[in-house]
N, C-alpha and C positions, 0 to 999 in steps of 0.2 A: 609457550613451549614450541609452538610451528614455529614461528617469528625467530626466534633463538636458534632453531635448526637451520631455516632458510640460512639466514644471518650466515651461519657455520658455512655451511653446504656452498654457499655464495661465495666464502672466502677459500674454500677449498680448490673452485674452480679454477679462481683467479689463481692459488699457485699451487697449479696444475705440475709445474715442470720441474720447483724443489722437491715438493711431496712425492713426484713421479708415479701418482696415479690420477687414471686418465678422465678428462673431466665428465666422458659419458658415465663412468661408472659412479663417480660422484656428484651427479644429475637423478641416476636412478636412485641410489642409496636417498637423498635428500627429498624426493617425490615420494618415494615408499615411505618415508618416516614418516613424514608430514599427517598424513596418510592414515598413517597407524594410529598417531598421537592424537589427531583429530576424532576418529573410531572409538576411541578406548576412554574419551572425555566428552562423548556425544550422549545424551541421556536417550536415544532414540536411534539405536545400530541400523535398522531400516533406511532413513532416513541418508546420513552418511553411505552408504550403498547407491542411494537414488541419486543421489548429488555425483559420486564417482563416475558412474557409469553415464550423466547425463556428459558433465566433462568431458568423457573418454569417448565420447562419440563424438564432439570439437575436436578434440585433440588429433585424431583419429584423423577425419576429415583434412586437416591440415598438414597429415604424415602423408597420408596421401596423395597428397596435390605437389607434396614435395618428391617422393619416393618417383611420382608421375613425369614430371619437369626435369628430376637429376637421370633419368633413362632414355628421354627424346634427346638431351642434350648430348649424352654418354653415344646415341647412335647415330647422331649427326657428328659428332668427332671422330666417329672410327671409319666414316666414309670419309674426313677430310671437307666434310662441308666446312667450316668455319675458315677452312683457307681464302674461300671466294672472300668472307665478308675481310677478312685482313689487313688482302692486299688492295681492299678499297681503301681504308685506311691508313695504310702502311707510311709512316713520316720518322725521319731520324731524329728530329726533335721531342724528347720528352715532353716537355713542358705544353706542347700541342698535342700533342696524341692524349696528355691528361684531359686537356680543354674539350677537346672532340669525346671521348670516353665521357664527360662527364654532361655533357649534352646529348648523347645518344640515351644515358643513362637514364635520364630526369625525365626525358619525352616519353623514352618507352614503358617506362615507369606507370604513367600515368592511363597507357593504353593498355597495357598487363597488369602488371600489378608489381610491387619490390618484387617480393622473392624471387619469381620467376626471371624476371630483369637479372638480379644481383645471380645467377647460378648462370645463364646466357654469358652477360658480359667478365665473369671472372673466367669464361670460357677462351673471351676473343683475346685477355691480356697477357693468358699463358701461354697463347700463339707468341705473343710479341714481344715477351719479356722474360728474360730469363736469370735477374738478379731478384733474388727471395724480396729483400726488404722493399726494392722498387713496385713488386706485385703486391705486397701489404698496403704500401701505399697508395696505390693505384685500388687496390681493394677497398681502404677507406674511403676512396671520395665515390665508389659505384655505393657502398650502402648510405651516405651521407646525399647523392644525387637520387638514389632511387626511393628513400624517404622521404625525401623534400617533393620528386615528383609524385608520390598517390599521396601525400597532403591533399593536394589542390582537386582531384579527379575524383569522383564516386565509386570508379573502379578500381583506383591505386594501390587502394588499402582496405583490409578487412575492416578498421573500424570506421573510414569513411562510409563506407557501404553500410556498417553498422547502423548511422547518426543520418545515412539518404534514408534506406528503407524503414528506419521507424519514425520518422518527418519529425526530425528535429534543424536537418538543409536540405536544401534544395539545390539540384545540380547548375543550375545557370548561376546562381547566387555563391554560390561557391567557387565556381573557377572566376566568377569576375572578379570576388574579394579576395583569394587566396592564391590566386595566380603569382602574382607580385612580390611578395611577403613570403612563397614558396623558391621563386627566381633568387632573390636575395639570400633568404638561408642556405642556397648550394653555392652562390656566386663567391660569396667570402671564405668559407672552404677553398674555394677550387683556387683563388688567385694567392691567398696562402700559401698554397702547393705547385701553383704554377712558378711564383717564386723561387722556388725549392729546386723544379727542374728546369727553366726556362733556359738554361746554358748546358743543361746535359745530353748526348746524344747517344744512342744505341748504337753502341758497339757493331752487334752483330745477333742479328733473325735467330732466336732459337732454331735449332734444327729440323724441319718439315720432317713428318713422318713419309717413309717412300707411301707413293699412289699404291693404292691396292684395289680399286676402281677406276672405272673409267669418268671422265669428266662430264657426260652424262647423266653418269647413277649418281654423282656426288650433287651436282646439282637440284637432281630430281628432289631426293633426299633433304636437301636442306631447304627449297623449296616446301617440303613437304611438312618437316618441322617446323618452319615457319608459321606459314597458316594453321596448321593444328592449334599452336599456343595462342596466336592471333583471333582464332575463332573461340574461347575459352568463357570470354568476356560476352562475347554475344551468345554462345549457349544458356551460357546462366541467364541472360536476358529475356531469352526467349520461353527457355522453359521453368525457371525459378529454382533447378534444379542446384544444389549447392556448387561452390567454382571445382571441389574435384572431382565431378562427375565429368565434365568437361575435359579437365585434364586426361581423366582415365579414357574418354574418347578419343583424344588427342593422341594420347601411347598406342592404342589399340591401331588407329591410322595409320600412321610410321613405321606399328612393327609388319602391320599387313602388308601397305608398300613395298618396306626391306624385303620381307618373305619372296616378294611375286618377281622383285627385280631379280634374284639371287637363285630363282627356282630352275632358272636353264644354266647357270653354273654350275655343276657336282659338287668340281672340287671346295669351291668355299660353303657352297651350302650345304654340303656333308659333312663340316666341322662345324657348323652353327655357328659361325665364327662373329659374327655382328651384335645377334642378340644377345647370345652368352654373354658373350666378352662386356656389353655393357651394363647387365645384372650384376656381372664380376668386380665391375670396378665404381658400383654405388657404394661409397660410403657409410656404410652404414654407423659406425660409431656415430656418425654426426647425427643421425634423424634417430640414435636410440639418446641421446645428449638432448635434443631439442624435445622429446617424450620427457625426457627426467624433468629438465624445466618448466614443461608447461603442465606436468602432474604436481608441481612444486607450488605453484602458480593459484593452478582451482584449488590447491588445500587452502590458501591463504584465503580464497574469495568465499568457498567455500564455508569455514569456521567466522566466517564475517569480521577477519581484521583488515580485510582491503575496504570493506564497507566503515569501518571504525575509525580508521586514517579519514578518509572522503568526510565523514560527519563532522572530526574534529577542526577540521579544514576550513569547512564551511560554518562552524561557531566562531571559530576562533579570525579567521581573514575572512575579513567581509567586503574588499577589493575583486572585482572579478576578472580583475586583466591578472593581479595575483595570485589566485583560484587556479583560473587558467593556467599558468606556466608552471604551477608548482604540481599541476597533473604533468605537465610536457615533462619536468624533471623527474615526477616519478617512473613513470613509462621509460626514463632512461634504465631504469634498477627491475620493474615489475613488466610484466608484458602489457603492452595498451591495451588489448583486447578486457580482458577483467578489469580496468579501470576507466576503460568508457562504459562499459557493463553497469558500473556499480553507476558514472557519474549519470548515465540516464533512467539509472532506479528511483537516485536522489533528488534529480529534481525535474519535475514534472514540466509538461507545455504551456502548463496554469503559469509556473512558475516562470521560466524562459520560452517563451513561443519559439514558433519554428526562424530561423534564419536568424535567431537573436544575436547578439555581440559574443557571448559567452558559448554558445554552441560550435562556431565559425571560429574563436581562439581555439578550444578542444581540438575540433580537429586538425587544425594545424600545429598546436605545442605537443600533440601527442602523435601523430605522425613524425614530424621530426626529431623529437624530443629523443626517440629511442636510436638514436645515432651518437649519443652521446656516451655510451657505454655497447661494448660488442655484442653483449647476448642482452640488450635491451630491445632488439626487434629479430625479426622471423629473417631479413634480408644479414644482421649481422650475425647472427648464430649460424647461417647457409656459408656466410663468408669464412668465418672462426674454422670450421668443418673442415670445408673445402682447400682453404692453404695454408691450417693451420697456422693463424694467428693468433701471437703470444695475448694476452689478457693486459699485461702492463704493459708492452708494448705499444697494444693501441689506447690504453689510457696514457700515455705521455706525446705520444704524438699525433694522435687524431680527435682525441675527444674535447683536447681546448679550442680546437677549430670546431668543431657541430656544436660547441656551446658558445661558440661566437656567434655561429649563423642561426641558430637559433633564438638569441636574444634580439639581433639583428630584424632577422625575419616578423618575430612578434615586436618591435618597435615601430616595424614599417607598416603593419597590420592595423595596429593602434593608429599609427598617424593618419592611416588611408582611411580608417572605418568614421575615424574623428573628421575628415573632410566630407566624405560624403553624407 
């Protein structure tokens, strides 16, 4: 019955825009049932309580690091920081500014982490583009770039980090073997799409909002936000504390900054004008949409049909390069996080040691893998949110590309692991 609702709920989302209602709300409706169903079929109501509440303290965690990152960004835009990074940027050729965009993407990726990446960069593209479909597009190659870059990194991606800290890889072993195999899975996306734009040129610069600072504060400011989210990675290092405690340091920085720069102004700092304004314009459908889904998500892991899937998997395909991909494809439909979960419940270090063949494919088919459908990672549901991208949409024109680069990518993985 979960399975049959997800199923529903999933299809709801998708058509979001004949049903005309809105997919947060049927995110939550589909996480509550789940939920319920789960509850009311549990021979042990306790137990479903401890399991929720353990989830929603994940889930939680992850709203937060979001809710944290879409408010440093929100107040770096309303100083006009991102104009500085623009006009370093700034080329009339499409089909370059993709290639550039999608290299900036992949590396900083790998030093932050996607989400944060993909909420930054769908930042700098709405400076520099102002036809809707050319920003979707442009959207899909940052969550196709920013998956492919924390494949490779221990930092990139939650469930990399997942598969470093419980020693199933090793970080030197990992960027040497998935480096390559990560390049390639964005590379054929991007020249797809460079394709696509290599002869188009930008019209004309959306329109700069007028200065409302000085080029000082604006600086300071996006200096400021910078290293905030740059030092994120090493707090957690440092202290083991989860990455949104970091993040919430990171907001706490910025906005004390903003405050102090803004404090011998009156007139702006008597209307709050900075930080309001960027509380104002978070999103929130989008991070109560990303709670629906990943309440949707633990009920599955939860009632043990994501573990049921995983065991069937493993009787029945007993190929592990096929094992492997056929997590990367699930992870395009279920979130990766609960199906690295379940796949290092399943099999033990007895079973695959650490830096094994099969560990090293996980993490790379299932970091990429969730590019291949939009709310199949944390970076495409940020994207979906933030410029409202249709569902089939980018199932027709993005997701045959991440599942090129994807097979692509584990081709190259296999050949490489097989020479050395």
């Amino acid at each position: 019955m979960i399975i049959i609702i997800f199923i529903l709920g999933y299809i709801a989302i998708a058509f979001e825009y004949p049903l005309r209602i809105n997919k947060a709300a049927t995110a939550l409706i589909t996480g509550v049932l789940c939920w319920t169903v789960n509850i009311f079929y549990s021979p042990t109501e306790n137990t479903v309580v401890h399991d929720l509440l353990n989830h929603l303290s994940e889930i939680a965690s992850i709203l937060f690091f979001l809710l944290g990152a879409m408010v440093i960004v929100e107040l770096i835009d309303e100083h006009n920081g991102f104009e500085i990074a623009t006009r370093l940027i700034r080329t009339k050729n499409k089909g370059k500014l993709l290639v550039l965009i999608g290299i900036v993407t992949f590396f900083m990726s790998a030093v932050l982490d996607n989400l944060t990446t993909t909420i930054v960069m769908l930042s700098v593209i709405n400076k520099l583009l102002k036809e809707k479909h050319d920003r979707w597009y442009f959207a899909g190659m940052i969550i196709i770039a920013a998956n492919a870059g924390g494949a490779w990194s221990p930092l990139g991606d939650v469930t990399t980090t997942m598969l470093w800290t419980g020693g199933q890889i090793s970080s030197s072993v990992i960027i040497k073997k998935l480096l390559l195999p990560a390049i390639v899975s964005c590379l054929v996306p991007m020249l797809n799409l460079w394709f696509l734009f290599r002869k188009k040129e930008i019209a004309d610069y959306p329109a700069t909002k007028e200065p409302i600072v000085s080029g000082r504060i604006q600086l300071i400011v996006l200096a400021t936000g910078v290293i905030s989210i740059l030092f994120v990675p090493v707090f957690k290092s440092i202290t083991h504390l989860p990455p949104f405690m970091g993040m919430l340091l990171a907001l706490g920085v910025i906005w004390a900054v903003v405050s102090l720069l803004h404090s011998r102004n009156p007139e702006v700092n008597g209307k709050n004008f900075f930080v309001l304004t960027a509380l104002q314009k978070i999103d929130m459908p989008s991070i109560l949409f990303f709670l629906g889904i990943l309440l949707s998500v633990a009920a599955l892991q939860s009632s043990g049909a994501l573990q049921n899937v995983a065991l069937w998997m493993t009787e029945n395909i007993k190929n592990e390069t096929v094992t492997g991909l056929s997590f990367g494809l699930a992870s395009s439909v279920v979130d990766n996080v609960p199906l690295v979960a379940a796949a290092q419940g399943m099999y033990s270090l007895k079973v695959f040691p650490a830096d094994h063949f099969f560990w090293e494919l996980l993490t790379f088919t299932t970091g990429t893998g969730g590019s291949v459908i939009i709310i199949g990672s944390a970076a495409g549901v940020a994207a979906m949110g933030i410029e409202k991208i249709d569902f089939f949409w980018y199932m027709k024109r993005i997701s045959i590309l991440a599942l090129m680069g994807l097979f692509a990518g584990t081709a190259i993985y296999v050949l490489l692991n097989g020479w050395m």
